[in-house]
N, C-alpha and C positions, 0 to 999 in steps of 0.2 A: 441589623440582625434582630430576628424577632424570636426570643427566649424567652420559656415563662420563667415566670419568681420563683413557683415552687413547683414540685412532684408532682404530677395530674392523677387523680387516686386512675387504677387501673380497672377498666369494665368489661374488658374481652381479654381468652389466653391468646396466644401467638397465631394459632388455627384458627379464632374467633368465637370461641364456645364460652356465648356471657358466663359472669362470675356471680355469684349469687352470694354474699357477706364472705366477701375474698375468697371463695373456691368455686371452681367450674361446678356446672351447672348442667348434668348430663342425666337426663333420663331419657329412658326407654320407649321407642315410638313407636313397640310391638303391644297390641293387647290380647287379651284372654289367657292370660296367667294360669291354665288351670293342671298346670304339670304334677305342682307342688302338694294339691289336694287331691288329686288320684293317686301318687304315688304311698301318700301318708293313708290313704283308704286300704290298698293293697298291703302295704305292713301290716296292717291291723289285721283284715283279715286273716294274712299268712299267718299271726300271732293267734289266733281262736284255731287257726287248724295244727297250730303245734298245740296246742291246750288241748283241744282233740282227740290227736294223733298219739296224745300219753296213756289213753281212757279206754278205745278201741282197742279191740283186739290186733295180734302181732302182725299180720298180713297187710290190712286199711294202713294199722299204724305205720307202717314199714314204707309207705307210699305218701302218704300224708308228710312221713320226717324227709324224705327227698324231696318235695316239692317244695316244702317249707324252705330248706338248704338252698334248692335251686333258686330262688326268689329272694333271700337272703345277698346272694351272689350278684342276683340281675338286676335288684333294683339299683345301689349306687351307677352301675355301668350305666344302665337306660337314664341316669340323671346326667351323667356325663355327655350320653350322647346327644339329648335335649338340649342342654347348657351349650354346645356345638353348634347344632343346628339352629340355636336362636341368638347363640352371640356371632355369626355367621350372617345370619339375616342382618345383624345391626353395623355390618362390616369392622366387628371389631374382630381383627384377622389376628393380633396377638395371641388373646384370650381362646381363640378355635382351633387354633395350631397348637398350642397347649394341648388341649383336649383331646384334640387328636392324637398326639404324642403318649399320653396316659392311654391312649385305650391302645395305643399300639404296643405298649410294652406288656400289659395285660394279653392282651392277646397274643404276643411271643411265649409270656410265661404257662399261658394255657397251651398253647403248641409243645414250648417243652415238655409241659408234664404230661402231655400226651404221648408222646414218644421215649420215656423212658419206663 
């Protein structure tokens, strides 16, 4: 019988995904990352049109504070639905079913509140 002496340190998990100083070793094999800097653009500016929207007269301002609201609302969702459609690409089918899960109860509670 051919047994080692001792423990073999470990270099793959059970799927095969090397370890890198004893933890997996998983990065992302999607590029152009460029979600997370448009989205921080968009904040900003919604934020100069609520500074804005306080200065202008009642009418502009009036328009200016629902748009601000409105984008307030849409950005986390639109980060959700990205974070979706690219942990999707990377077949991590967990983490997108989730996501999906969240927008879907979001979008029940907008229905509800639309109908009452």
């Amino acid at each position: 019988m051919n047994l080692p002496t001792r423990a073999q340190p470990l270099t793959k998990t059970r799927s095969g995904t090397p370890l890198v100083a004893g933890r997996a070793s998983i990065v992302s094999t999607i590029r152009g990352r460029w979600q997370a800097p448009v989205l921080t653009r968009v904040a900003q500016v919604m934020f100069v049109l609520a500074v804005v929207g306080m200065l202008v007269p009642a009418a502009i301002g009036s328009v200016l504070a629902v748009a601000v609201v409105g984008a307030v609302i849409a950005i986390p969702l639109l980060r959700v639905c990205w974070l979706v459609f690219r942990w999707w690409q990377e077949r991590d089918t967990r983490f997108a079913v989730i996501g999906l899960a969240l927008l879907a109860v979001v979008a029940f509670g907008a229905i509800m509140a639309m109908g009452s």
